[in-house]
C-alpha positions in Angstrom: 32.5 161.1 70.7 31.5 158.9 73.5 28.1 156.7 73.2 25.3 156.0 75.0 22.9 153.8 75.6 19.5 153.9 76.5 17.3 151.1 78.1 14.2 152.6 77.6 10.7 151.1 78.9 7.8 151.1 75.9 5.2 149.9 78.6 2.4 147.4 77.9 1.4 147.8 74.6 -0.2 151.3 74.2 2.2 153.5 72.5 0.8 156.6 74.0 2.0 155.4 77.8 5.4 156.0 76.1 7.0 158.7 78.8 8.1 162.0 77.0 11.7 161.1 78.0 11.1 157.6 76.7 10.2 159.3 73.6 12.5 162.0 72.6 15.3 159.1 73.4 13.8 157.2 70.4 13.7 160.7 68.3 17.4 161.3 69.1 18.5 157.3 68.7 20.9 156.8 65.7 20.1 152.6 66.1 17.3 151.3 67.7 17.6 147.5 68.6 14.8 145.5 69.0 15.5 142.1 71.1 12.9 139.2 69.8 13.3 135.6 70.3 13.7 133.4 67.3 10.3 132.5 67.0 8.8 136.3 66.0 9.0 137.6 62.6 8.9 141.0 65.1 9.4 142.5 67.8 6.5 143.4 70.4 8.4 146.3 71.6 9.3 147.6 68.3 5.8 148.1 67.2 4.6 149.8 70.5 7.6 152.4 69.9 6.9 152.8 65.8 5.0 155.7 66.1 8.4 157.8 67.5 11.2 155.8 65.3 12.4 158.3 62.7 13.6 157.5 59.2 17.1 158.2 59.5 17.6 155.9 62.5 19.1 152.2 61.8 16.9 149.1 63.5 18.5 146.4 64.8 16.7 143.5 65.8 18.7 140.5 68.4 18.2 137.8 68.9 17.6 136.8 72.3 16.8 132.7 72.4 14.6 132.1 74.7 15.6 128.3 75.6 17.9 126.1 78.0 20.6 125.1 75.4 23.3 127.1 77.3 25.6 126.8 75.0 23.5 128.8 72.3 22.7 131.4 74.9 25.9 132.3 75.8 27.1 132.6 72.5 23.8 134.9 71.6 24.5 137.0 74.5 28.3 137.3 73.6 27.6 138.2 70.2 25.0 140.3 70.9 27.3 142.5 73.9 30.4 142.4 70.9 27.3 144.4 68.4 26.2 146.4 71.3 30.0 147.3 72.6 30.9 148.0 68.5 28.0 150.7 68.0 29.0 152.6 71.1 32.4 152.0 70.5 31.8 154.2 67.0 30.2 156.9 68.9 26.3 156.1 68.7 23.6 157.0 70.4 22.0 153.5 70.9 17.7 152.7 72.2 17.2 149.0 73.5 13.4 148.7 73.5 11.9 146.5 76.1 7.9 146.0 77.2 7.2 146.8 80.5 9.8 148.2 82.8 13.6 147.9 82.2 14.2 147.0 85.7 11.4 144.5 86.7 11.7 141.1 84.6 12.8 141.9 81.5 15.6 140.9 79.0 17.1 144.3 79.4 18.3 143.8 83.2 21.3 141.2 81.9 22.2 143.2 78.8 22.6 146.1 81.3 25.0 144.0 83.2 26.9 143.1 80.1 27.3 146.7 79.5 27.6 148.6 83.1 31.1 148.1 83.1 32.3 148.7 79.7 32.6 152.6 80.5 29.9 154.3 78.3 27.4 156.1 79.8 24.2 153.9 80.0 20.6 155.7 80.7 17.6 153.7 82.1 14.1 155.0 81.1 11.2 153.7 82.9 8.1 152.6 81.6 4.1 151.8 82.6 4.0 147.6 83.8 1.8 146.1 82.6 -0.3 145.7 85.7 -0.6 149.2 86.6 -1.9 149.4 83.0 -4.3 146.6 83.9 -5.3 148.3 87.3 -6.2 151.6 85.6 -7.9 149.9 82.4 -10.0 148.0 85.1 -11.0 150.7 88.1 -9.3 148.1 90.3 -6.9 149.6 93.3 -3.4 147.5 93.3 -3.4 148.0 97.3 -5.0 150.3 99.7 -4.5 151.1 103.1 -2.5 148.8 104.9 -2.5 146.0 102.2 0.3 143.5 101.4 0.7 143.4 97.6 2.8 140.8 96.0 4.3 140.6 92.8 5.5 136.8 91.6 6.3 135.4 88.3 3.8 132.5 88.5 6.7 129.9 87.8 8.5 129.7 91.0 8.4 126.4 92.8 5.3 125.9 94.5 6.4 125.6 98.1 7.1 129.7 97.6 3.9 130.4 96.0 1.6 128.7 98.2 3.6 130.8 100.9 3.2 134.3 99.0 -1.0 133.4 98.4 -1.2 132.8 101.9 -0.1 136.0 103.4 -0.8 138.5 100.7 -3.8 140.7 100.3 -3.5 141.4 96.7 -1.3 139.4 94.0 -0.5 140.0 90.6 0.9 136.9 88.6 3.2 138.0 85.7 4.0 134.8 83.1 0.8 133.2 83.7 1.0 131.2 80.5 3.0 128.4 81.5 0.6 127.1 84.4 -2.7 128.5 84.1 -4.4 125.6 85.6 -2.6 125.4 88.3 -2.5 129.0 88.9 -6.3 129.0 89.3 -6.5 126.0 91.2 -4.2 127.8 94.2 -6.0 130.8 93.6 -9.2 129.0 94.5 -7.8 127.2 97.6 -6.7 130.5 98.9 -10.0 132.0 98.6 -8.7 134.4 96.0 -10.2 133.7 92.6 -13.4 135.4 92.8 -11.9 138.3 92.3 -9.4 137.6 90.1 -9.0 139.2 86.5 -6.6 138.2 83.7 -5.8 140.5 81.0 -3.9 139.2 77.7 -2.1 141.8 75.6 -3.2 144.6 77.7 -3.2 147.9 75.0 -2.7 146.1 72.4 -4.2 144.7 69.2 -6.6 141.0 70.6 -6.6 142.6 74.3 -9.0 140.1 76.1 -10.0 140.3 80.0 -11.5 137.2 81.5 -13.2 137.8 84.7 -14.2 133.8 85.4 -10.8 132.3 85.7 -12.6 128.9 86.5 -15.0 128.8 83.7 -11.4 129.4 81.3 -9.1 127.1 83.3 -8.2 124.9 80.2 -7.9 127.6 78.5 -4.8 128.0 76.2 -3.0 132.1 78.0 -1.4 134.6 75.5 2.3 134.8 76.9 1.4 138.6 77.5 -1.1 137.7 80.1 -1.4 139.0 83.8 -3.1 137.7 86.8 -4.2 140.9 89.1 -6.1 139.5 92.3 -7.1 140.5 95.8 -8.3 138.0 98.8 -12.3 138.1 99.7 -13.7 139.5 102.5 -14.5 136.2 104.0 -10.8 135.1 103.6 -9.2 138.0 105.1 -11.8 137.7 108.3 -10.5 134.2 108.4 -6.9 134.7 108.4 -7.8 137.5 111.2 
């Protein structure tokens, strides 16, 4: 009997955002693996999909190192495809969990090219991101009309960001955490922090949403944190 494998989307943090085919995949699983980087005692994922794990299913948890040493990645990624390849190999029916989306920024995206070729038959679940979570938590539209949104991981060069703030109507920022500062500082200069919101751990256990970016500039930013932000009226009559 042939395997499969299922990259399957557990959304934000809410576990009831969990799609019904996200779901009954988890039911049906005979091992769930649960990637996690070396410093979690768990994984993130694996929590939001507890709820639908069942007894009899085996949990794996990976390792995924989440540093430059690329000697230790590749050899975590090869080991990791060898465990993957083995289980489906034997005929099971195998759930990697990942937050979010499997196809926008996630860990998942490499592992499925690892695996695309390896002839099993590989089924990709969607799941909520985290800022359309965010949007519909807040009331706040993502785009409307003829709006330009823009989605950027706030750690590209700056050149590119500057370039992205300057033509977009509304902006989230994904993987805020690493130059929150900054982040606000362009924001400002592009006349599009006043209506910025961040939201940490959106759904999940210590959710915060911080509305004065400016007032929390030094602030230390969750690594689950999202930037959702739209340009004021006086900026867009500017640009006009």
């Amino acid at each position: 009997m042939a395997g499969i494998f299922y990259g399957i989307g557990v959304g934000p943090g809410d576990p009831e955002l969990l799609t019904l085919k996200a779901i009954n995949a988890i039911k049906t699983a005979d091992v769930i693996i649960a990637p996690r980087t070396e410093k979690k005692d768990e994984s993130t994922a694996m929590s939001i999909a507890r709820p639908y794990i069942q007894e009899s299913s085996e949990i794996l948890e990976l390792v995924f190192p989440m540093n430059y040493n690329a000697q230790a990645l590749s050899d975590a990624w090869v080991n990791n495809k060898k465990t993957i390849l083995g289980l489906l190999d034997a005929g099971k029916k195998v759930a990697f969990l990942t937050l979010g989306d499997p196809m926008l920024y996630s860990t998942y995206m490499y592992v499925h090219r690892l695996l695309e070729d390896s002839g099993h038959e590989i089924i990709n679940i969607p799941g909520v991101n985290s800022f359309s979570a965010i949007g519909n938590r807040l009331g706040m539209a993502l785009a409307e009309g003829g709006d330009i949104l823009s989605i950027v991981p706030a750690t590209i060069d700056d050149e590119r960001l500057e370039r992205v703030l300057a033509v977009s109507d509304n902006v989230v920022l994904m993987k805020v955490y690493k130059n929150f500062t900054e982040i606000v500082e362009k924001l400002n200069r592009h006349g599009m922090v006043e209506n910025a919101v961040m939201v940490s751990k959106c759904g999940l256990e210590g959710e915060e949403i911080i509305h004065d970016l400016e007032t929390n500039g030094s602030k230390k930013v969750n690594y689950l944190s999202t930037i959702l932000t739209k340009r004021s009226k006086v900026s867009k009559h500017a640009l006009a």
